[in-house]
C-alpha positions in Angstrom: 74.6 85.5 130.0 75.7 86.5 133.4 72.7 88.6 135.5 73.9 91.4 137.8 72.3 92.1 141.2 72.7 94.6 142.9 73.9 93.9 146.2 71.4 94.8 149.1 71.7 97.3 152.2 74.2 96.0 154.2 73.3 95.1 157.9 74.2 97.8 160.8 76.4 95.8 163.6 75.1 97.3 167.1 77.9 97.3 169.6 77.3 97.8 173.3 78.7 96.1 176.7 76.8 92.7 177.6 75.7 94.6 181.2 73.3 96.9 179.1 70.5 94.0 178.6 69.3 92.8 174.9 65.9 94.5 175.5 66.5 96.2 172.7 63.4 98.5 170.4 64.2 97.2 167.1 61.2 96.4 164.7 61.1 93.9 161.9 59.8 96.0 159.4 63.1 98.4 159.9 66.2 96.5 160.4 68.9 98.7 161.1 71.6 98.9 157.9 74.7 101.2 156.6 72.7 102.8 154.1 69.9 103.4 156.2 71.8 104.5 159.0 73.6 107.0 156.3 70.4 108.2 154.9 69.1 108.8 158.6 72.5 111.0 159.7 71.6 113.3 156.4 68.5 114.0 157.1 68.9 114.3 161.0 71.0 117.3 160.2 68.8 118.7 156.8 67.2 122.2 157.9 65.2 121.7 154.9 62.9 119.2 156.7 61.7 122.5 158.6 59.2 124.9 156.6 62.0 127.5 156.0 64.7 125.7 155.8 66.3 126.8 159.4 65.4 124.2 161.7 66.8 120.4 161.8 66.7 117.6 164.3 70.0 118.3 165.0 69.4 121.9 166.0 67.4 121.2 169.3 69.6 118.1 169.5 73.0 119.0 169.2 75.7 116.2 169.6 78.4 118.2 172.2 75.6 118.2 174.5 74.7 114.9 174.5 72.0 115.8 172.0 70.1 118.2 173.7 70.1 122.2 173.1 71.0 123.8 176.5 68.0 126.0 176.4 65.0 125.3 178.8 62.2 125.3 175.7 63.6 124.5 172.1 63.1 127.3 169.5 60.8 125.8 166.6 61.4 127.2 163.0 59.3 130.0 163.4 60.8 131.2 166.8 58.3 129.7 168.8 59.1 127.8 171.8 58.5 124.2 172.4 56.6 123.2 175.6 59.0 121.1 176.7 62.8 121.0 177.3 64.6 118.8 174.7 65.3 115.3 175.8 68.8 113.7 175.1 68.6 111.0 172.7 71.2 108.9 174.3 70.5 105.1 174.0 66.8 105.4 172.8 67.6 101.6 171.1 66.2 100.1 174.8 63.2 103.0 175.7 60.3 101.6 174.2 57.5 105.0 175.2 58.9 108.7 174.2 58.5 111.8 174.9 58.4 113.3 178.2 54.8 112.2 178.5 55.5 108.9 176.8 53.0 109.8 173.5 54.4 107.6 171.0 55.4 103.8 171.3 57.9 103.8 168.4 61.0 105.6 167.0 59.3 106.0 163.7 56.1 107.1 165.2 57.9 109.4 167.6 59.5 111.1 164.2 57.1 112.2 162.7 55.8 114.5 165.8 58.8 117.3 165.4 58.6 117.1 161.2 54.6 118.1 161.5 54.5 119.8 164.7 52.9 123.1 163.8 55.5 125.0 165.9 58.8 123.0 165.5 59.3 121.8 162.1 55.8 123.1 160.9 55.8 120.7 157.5 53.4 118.8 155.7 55.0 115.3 154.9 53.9 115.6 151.1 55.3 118.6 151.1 58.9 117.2 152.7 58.5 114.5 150.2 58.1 116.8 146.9 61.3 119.1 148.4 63.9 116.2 149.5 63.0 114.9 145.9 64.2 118.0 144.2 67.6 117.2 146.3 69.7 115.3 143.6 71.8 113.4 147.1 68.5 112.1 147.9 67.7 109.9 145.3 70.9 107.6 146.0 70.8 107.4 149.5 67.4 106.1 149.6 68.1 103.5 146.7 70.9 102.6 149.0 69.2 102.2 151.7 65.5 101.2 150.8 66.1 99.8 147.1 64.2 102.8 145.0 65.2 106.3 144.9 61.8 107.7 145.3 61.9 109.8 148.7 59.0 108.7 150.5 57.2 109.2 154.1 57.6 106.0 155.5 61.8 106.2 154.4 61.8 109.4 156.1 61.0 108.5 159.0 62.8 104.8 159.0 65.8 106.6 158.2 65.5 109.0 160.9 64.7 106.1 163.6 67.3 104.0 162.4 70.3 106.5 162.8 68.7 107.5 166.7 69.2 103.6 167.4 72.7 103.9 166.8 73.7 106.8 169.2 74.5 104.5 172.0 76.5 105.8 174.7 78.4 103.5 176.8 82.1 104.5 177.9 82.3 106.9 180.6 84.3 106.6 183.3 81.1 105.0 185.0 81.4 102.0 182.2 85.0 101.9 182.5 84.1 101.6 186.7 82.0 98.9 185.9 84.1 96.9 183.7 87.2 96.8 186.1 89.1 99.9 184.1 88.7 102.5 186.2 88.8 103.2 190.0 87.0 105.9 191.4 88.2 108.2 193.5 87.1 108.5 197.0 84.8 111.4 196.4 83.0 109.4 193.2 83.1 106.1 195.5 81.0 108.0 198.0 78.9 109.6 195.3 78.3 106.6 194.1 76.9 104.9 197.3 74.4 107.9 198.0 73.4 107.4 194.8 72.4 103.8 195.2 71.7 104.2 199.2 70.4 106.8 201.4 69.5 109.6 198.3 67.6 106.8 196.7 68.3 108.1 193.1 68.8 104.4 191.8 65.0 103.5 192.9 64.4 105.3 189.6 67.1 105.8 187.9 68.7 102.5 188.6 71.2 99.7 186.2 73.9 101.0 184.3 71.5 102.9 181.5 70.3 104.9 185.0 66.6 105.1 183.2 63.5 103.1 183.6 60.4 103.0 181.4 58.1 104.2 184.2 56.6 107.8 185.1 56.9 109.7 188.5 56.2 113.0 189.6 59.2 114.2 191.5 57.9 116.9 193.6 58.3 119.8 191.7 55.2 121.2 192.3 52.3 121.1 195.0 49.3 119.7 193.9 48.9 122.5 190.8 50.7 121.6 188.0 51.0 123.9 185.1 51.7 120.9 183.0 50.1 117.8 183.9 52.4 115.5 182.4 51.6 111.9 181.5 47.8 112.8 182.4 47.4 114.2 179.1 48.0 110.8 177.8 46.3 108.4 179.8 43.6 110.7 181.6 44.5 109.2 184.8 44.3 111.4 188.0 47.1 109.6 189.3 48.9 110.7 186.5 49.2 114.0 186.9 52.3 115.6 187.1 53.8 112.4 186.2 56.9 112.4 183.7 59.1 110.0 182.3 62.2 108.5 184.2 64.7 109.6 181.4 68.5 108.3 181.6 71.5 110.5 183.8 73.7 109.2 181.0 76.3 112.7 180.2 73.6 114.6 182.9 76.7 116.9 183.2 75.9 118.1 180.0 72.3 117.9 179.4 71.4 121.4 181.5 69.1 122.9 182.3 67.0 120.4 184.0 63.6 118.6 184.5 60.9 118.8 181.7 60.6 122.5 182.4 64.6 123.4 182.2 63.9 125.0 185.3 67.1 124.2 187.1 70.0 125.6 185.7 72.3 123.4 187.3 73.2 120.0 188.7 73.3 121.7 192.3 70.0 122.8 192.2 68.7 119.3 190.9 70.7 117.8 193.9 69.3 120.8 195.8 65.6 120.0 195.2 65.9 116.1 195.9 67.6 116.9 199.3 65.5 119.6 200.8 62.6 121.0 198.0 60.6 118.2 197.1 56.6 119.0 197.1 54.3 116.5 198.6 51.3 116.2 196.3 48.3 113.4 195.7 50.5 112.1 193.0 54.2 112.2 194.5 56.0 109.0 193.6 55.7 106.7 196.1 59.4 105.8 196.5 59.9 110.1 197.5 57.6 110.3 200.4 59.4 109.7 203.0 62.0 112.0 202.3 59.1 114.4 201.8 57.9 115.2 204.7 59.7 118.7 205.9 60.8 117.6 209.2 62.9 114.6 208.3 63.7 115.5 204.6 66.7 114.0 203.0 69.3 116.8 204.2 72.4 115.8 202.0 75.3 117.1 204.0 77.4 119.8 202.0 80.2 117.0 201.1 77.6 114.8 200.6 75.8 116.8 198.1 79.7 117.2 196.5 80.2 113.7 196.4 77.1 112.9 194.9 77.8 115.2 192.3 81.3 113.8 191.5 79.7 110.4 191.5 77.1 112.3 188.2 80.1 113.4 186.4 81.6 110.0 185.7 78.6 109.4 183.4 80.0 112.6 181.2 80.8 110.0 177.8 83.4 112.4 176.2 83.6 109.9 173.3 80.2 110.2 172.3 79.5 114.0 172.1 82.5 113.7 170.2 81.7 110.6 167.6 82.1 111.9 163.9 79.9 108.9 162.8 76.9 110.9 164.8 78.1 114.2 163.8 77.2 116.8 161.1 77.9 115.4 157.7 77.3 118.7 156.2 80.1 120.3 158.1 84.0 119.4 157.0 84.8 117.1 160.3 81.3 115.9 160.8 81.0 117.7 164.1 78.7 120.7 163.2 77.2 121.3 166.8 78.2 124.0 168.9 80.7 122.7 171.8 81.0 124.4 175.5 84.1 124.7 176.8 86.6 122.3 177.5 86.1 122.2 180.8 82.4 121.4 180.8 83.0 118.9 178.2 84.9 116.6 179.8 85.4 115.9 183.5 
């Protein structure tokens, strides 16, 4: 008698340049595979993990803008707004803290914030659970990916973190730069040495992923702060105001800006660094100097041009436009809405 087994999920093979580090956030208990990966791109783009059916991940995280929503507060499923701007969810397999405030320690944990969240996806897990099972796809993919085809919680939200480890952006013109395949034009060459020199942007935003997993406040405000930031998490004083240092990767197309979406534009973000910043108790260190209102930074107009030419080389047109992170529900498997051309790629 010959025994037939069925073959198992088939292992997900991560590809990203050697210069991005192996400090990579993948757990044990969730190894990264096809089917799970699958399973996660579905649901990432299911409206019926919101309460009524109109809200999915991919709705405040749209892929043609580098999987954020362009709006300055997300709009939950029933029409309220979010606290916060949405975050891009480029390269989350090296952050190890998320959310703006750095709440949750994990991709899985991180999950299940939005699906419960009384104001974004506003739904009861059980309740998910008993609705995805009616879904006849369902019961396939998770057998697939998990070896059952009972829809559960903790598949939900494995799925869901699995597929977010895989959107890994790594080929804009800043990449190409960096491996010897591009040369920049004199503009982005002086852009680029701002960046890293006198403007100090690289103190936090430093390496080629341009993110660090530390918090600053970055002078928005002075000394009041009508969100207190990373405070709300640790209780620390010096907290307060205090955000995470999130990645410049496709910054270009990631407006409006800051965790308030206050700026509209990359000017006025190069605006505020040059001649706004707020001093405060709790002003990262690394910006004082630059503070103080007599000698603040003063980015000439060409540098201030420069420095923005040097931002758009990390616009990664081949990412917002990846069908293996797009819409499966829509024919082409790009279902987010696009700017124009012109904004799109550099």
């Amino acid at each position: 008698m010959v025994l037939f087994v069925a073959p198992g999920p088939t292992p997900y093979k991560l590809v990203y340049p050697a210069y991005f580090g192996n400090r990579v956030n993948l757990r044990e208990d969730n190894p990264l595979t096809e089917e799970g990966v699958k399973l996660g791109r579905y649901l990432f783009y299911d409206k019926r993990l919101s309460r009524n059916g109109t809200v999915s991940c991919g709705s405040c995280h749209q892929q043609a803008l580098a999987f954020t929503d362009g709006r300055r507060f997300s709009v939950g499923f029933d029409s309220v707004l979010t606290r916060r701007s949405s975050m891009s969810l480029a390269n989350l397999l090296w952050v190890r803290n998320f959310f703006w405030d750095g709440r949750a320690f994990s991709l899985e944990a991180q999950a299940m914030v939005p699906l419960t969240e009384a104001h974004e996806m506003g739904q009861r897990m059980d309740s998910l659970v008993v609705k995805l099972s009616a879904v006849e796809m369902y019961g396939p993919l998770f057998a697939a990916a998990f070896g059952s085809p009972e829809v559960t919680q903790d598949g939900i939200v494995r799925a869901l973190a699995q597929f977010e480890r895989t959107l890994i952006s790594a080929d804009a013109p800043y990449d190409r730069y960096i491996r010897g395949e591009y040369t920049m034009t004199s503009s982005e060459m002086r852009g680029l040495k701002l960046f890293f020199g006198r403007a100090v942007c690289g103190n936090c935003h430093g390496g080629p992923k341009t993110f660090d997993e530390t918090y600053h406040n970055n002078g928005l405000d002075r000394g009041i702060f009508k969100d207190s930031g990373r405070y709300d998490v640790t209780g620390l004083d010096y907290d307060k105001g205090r955000f995470r240092v999130v990645t410049l990767r496709n910054i270009a197309l990631t407006a409006p800006y800051m965790h308030d979406g206050r700026f509209k534009t990359l000017e006025e973000v190069v605006d505020h660094y040059s001649d706004h910043i707020e001093p405060s108790e709790t002003l990262s260190p690394t910006l004082k100097d630059i503070a103080n209102v007599p000698t603040r930074l003063r980015l000439t107009k060409e540098e201030k041009s420069d420095l923005l030419e040097f931002l758009r080389t990390l616009t990664d047109s081949g990412f917002v436009r990846d069908t293996r992170f797009g819409d499966p529900f829509v024919k082409g498997g790009t279902g987010s809405r696009r700017r124009g051309a012109g904004e799109l790629i550099k």
